[in-house]
C-alpha positions in Angstrom: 110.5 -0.6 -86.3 111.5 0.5 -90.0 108.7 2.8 -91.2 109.0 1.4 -94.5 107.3 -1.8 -94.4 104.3 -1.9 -95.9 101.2 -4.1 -95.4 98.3 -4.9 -97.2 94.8 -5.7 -95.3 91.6 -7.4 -97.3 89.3 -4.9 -95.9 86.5 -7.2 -96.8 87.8 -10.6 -95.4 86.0 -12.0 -92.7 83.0 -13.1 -91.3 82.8 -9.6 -89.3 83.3 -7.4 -93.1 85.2 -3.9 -93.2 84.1 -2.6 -89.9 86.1 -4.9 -87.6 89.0 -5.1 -90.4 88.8 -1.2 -90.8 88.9 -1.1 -86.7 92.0 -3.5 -86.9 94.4 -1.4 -89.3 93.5 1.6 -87.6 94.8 0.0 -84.3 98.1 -1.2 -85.7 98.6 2.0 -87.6 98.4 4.1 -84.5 100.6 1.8 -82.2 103.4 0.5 -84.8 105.0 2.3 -87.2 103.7 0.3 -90.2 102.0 1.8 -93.7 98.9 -0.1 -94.2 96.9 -0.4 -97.5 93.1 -1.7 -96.7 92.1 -3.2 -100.2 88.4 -3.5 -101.0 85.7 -1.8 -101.9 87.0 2.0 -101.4 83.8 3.5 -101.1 83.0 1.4 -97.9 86.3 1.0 -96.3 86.5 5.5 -96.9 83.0 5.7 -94.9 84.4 3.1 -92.2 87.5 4.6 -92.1 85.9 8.5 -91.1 84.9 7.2 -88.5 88.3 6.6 -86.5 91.5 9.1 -85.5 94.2 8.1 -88.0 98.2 8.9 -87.4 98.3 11.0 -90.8 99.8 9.2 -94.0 99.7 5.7 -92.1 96.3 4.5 -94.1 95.9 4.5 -97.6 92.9 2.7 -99.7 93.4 0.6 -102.8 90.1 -0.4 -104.2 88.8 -3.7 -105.1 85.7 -4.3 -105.8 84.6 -7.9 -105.7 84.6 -10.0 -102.3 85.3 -14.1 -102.3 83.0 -15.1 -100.0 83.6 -17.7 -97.2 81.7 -20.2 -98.3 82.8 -20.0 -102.0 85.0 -22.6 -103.4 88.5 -21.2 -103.6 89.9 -21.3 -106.9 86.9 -21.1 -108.8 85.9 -17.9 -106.9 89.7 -16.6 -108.1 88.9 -17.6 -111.6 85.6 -15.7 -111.7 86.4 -12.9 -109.4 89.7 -11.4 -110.9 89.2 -8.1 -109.0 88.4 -9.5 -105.7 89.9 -7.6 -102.3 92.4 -11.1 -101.9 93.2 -11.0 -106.3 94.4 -7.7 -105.9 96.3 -7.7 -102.7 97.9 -10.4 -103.3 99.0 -8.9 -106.8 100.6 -5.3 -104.6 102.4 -8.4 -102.6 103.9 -10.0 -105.9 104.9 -7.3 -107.6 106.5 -5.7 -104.0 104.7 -2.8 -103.6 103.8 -4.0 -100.2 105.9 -6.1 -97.9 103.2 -8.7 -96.0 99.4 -9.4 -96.7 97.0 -10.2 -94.2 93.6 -11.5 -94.6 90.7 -12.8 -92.2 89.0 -14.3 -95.5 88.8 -17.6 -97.1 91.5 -19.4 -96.4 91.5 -21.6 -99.2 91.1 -18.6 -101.4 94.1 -17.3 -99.6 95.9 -20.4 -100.1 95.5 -21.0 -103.6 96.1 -17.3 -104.7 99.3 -17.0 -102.7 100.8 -19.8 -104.8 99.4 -18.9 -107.8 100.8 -15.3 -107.5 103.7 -15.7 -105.4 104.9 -18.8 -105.9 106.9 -21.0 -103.7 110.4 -19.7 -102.3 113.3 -21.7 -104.0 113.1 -25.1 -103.1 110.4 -25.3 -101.6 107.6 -27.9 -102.4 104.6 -27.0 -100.4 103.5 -23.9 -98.4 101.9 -25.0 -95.2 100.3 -23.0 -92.1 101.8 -22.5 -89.1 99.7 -21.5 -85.8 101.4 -20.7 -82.4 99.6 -21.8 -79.6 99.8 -22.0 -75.6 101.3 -24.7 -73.4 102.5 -25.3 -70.1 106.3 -24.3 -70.8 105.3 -21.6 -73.3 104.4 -21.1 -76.6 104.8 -23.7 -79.6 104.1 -24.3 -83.3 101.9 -26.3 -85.0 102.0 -26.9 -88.9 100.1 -27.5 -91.2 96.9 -26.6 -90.3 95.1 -27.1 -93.1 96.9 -26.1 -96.6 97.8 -29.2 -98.1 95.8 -32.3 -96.5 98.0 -34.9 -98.7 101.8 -34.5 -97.6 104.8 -36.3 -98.6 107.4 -37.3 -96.5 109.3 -35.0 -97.9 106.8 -32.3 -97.7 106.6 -32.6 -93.8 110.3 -32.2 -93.5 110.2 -29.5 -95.4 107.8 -28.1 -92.8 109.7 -28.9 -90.1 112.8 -26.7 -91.3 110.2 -23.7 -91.8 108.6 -24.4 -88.2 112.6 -24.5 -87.2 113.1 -21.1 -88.7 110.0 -19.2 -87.4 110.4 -20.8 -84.0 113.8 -19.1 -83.9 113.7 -15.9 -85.5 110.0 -14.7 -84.6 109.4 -17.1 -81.8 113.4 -16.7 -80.2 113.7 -19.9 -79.6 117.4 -21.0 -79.8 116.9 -24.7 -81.0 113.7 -25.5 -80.9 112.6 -28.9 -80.2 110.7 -30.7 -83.5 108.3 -33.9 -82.9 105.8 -35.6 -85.7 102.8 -36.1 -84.4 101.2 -39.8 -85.0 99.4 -42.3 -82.9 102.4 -43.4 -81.2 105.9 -42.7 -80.0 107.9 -46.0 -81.7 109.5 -45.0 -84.8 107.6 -48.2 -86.3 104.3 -46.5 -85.9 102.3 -44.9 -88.2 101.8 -44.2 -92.3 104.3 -45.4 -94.4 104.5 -41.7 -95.0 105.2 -41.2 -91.5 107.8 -43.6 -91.3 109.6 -42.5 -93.9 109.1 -38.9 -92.8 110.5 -40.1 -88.7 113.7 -41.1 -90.6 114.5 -38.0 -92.7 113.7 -36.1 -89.9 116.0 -38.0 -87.6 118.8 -37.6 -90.2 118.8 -34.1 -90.7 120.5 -31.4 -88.5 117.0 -30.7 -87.0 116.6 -31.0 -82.8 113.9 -34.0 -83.6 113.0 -35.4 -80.3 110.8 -38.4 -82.6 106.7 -39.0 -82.4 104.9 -36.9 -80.1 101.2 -38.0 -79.5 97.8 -36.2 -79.1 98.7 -36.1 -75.0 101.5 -34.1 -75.8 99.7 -31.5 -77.8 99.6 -28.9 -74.6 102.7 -30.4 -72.4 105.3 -27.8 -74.4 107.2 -31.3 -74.6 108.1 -29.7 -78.3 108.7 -26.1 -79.3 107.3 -27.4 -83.1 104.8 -29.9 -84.1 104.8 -31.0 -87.7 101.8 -33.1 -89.4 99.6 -32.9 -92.6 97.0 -30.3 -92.9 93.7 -32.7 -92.5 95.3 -33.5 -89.3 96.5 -30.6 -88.4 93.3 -28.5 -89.1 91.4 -31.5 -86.9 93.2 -30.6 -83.7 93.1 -26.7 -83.9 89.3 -27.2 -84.5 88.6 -29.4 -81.6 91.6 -27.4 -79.4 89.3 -24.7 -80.3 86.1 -26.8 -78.7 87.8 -28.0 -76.0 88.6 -24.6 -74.8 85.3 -22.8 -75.2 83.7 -25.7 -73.7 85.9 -26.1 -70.5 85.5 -22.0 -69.9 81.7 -22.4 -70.5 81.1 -25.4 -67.7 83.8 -24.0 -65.5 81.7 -20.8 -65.1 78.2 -23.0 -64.7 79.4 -24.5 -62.1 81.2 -21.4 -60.8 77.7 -20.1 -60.9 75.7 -23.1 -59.4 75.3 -22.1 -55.5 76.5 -18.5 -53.3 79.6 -20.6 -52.3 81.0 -21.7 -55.6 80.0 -17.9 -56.7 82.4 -16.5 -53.6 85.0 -19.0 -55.4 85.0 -17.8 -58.6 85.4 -14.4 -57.5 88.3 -15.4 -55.4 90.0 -16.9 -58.7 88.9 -14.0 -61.1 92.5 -12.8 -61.7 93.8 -16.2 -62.0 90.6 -17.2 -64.6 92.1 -13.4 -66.0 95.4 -14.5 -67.0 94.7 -17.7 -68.1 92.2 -16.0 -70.6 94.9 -14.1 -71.9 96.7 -16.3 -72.3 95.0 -18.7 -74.2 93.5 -15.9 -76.8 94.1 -16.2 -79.9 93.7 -12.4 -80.5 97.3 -12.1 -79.2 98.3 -14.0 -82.0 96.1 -12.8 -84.8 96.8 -14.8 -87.7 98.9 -17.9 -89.1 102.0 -17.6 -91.1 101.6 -19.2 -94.8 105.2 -20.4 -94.2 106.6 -21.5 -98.0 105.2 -18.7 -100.5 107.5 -16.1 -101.6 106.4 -13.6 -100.2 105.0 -12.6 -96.3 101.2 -13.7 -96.1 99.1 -14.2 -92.8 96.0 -15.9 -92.4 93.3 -14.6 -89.6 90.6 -16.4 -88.1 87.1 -16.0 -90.0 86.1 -14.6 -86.6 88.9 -11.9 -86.0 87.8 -9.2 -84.1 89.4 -5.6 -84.3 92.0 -6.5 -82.1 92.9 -9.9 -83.5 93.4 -8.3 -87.1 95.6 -6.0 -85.6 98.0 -8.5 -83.8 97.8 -10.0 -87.1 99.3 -7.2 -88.8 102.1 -7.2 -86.3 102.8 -10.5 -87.0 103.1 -9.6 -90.6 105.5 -7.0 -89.5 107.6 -9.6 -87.5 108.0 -11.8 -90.9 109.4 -8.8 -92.9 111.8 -7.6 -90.5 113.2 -10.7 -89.3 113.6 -11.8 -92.8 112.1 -15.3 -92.5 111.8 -15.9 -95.8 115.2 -15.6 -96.5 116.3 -17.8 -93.6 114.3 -20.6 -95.0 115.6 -20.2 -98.6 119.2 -20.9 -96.6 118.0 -23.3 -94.6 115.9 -25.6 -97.0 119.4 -24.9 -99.3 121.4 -26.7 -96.3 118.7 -29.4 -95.8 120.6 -33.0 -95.2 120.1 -34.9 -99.2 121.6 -38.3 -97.7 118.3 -39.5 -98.8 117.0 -39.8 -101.9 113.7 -37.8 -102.4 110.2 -39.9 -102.8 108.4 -39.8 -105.7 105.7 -37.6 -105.0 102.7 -38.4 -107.2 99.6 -35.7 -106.9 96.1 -37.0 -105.9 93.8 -36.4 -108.9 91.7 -34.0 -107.7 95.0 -32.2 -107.1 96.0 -32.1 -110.5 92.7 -31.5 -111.6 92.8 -28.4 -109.1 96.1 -27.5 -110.8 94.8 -27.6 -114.2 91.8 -25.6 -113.2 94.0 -22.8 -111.7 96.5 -22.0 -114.4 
């Protein structure tokens, strides 16, 4: 790995605060050859940071010294809060002094400042989040999970060449397989917007295998999964139920009699690797596909070693240079058809107006 990418961490983001995001860096740092700048408050994140062996020069400290909380609203927080930990890391990112920001904060905060500061790559209309996630046949892509909840047709085809891109040069997938989710498989079903979206989608250069529905979500039947973000955030929410809930009544009844107890030791190591392979600490953050610039977003509830895989997903980004293969292949994206009109909802522009 090239020693010269450089990655910010909000040292404050998170519902944990600067000791697990502190803990995190100081992981990466000391197993990948990344700089990291923690940005924050610098007296806190110097007392947290004395308390951990550091490879020497791999952590500096940039200080910040307001925090946008999680349960602030996101671009009224920016407006008030100019010298929040996610304002000024997310200025080092635009003006290149570091390659990648990641942040366990608030995501809408995250959101909105990354396309205020950054901006969007050329051509690009909106920045959407990307999560990887397991399956049967491996891992696939889900997007967008929740940055824009109103998306075009155009919008979600847009995704679907950045879900294309990551997939294949973080991902190595060699054609990944694209399907749009909706409530049935017929190309007549769904949104106008979806209908609309099945047909640009079937006329690009894309590998679109057509509507995949919610039964579909775990079968690996597609490498990518594209939908709006009110959607998308809905299933990694209740993915996220659905999993803590079948591990917690799998181990009651594991627990219910000496038998079943003599069972679940027996399939310990298999309970064991299907853990691992369901945690979302391996992953560590989402990709905010779109921005110009390299920005992952980490779960509220990121531990140590969830901030740390985050930052290594950061790292991917840079060196693969994704952003740069989107800016080609959003540049080679089939026109045949013409563009919707794509009219903002009011609070949107309202949102817009209040941000700039």
């Amino acid at each position: 790995m090239s020693s010269s990418i450089k990655i910010a961490v909000d040292g404050m983001g998170g519902d944990r605060g600067p000791r697990v995001a502190v803990e995190g860096a100081v992981l990466a740092a000391n197993q990948w050859d990344y700089e990291i700048v923690l940005v924050g408050k610098e007296d806190v994140l110097k007392r947290e940071l004395s308390k951990h062996r550091v490879v020497a020069g791999r952590i500096s400290v940039v200080n910040a010294n307001e925090v946008v909380e999680m349960s602030e609203a996101p671009v009224q927080a920016l407006k008030k809060k100019k010298h929040s930990s996610i304002s000024v890391a997310m200025a080092l990112a635009r003006e290149r002094k570091v390659d990648a920001f990641v942040s366990a904060g608030n995501t809408g905060a995250m959101v909105a400042s990354a396309t205020l500061q950054l901006g969007l790559i050329e051509g690009v209309k909106r920045a959407g989040i990307a999560i990887t996630y397991p399956t049967v046949h491996g891992i696939s892509l889900l997007m967008d999970v929740g940055a824009n909840i109103n998306a075009s047709a155009d919008h979600l085809q847009q995704y679907a060449v950045m879900a294309d891109v990551y997939s294949k040069y973080v991902l190595g997938k060699k054609r990944p397989t694209i399907g749009l989710l909706n409530i049935g498989e017929e190309e007549s079903k769904g949104t106008e917007v979806m209908k609309e979206a099945y047909k640009l989608l079937r006329d690009s250069n894309l590998n679109f295998i057509g509507n995949i529905e919610g039964r579909d979500f775990f079968t690996g039947r597609a490498d990518c999964i594209i939908c709006d973000g009110f959607v998308g955030n809905i299933v990694l929410k209740m993915c996220e139920s659905i999993l803590e809930t079948v591990v917690n009544l799998f181990q009651r009844e594991m627990m219910a009699n000496p038998v079943s107890k003599i069972g679940a030791l027996l399939c310990k190591p298999a309970m064991q690797n299907i853990r691992r392979t369901t945690n979302y600490e391996e992953a560590g953050g989402a990709p905010l596909l779109g921005v110009d610039g390299h920005v992952i977003i980490s779960h509220g509830a990121s531990s140590a070693r969830a901030i740390s895989s985050a930052i290594k997903a950061a790292g991917q980004t840079v060196e693969n240079s994704i952003n740069e293969h989107i800016i080609s292949a959003i540049s080679d994206l089939n026109t045949n058809h013409k563009p919707s009109e794509w009219k903002p909802l009011p609070n949107e522009s309202r949102i817009a107006k209040e941000a700039s």
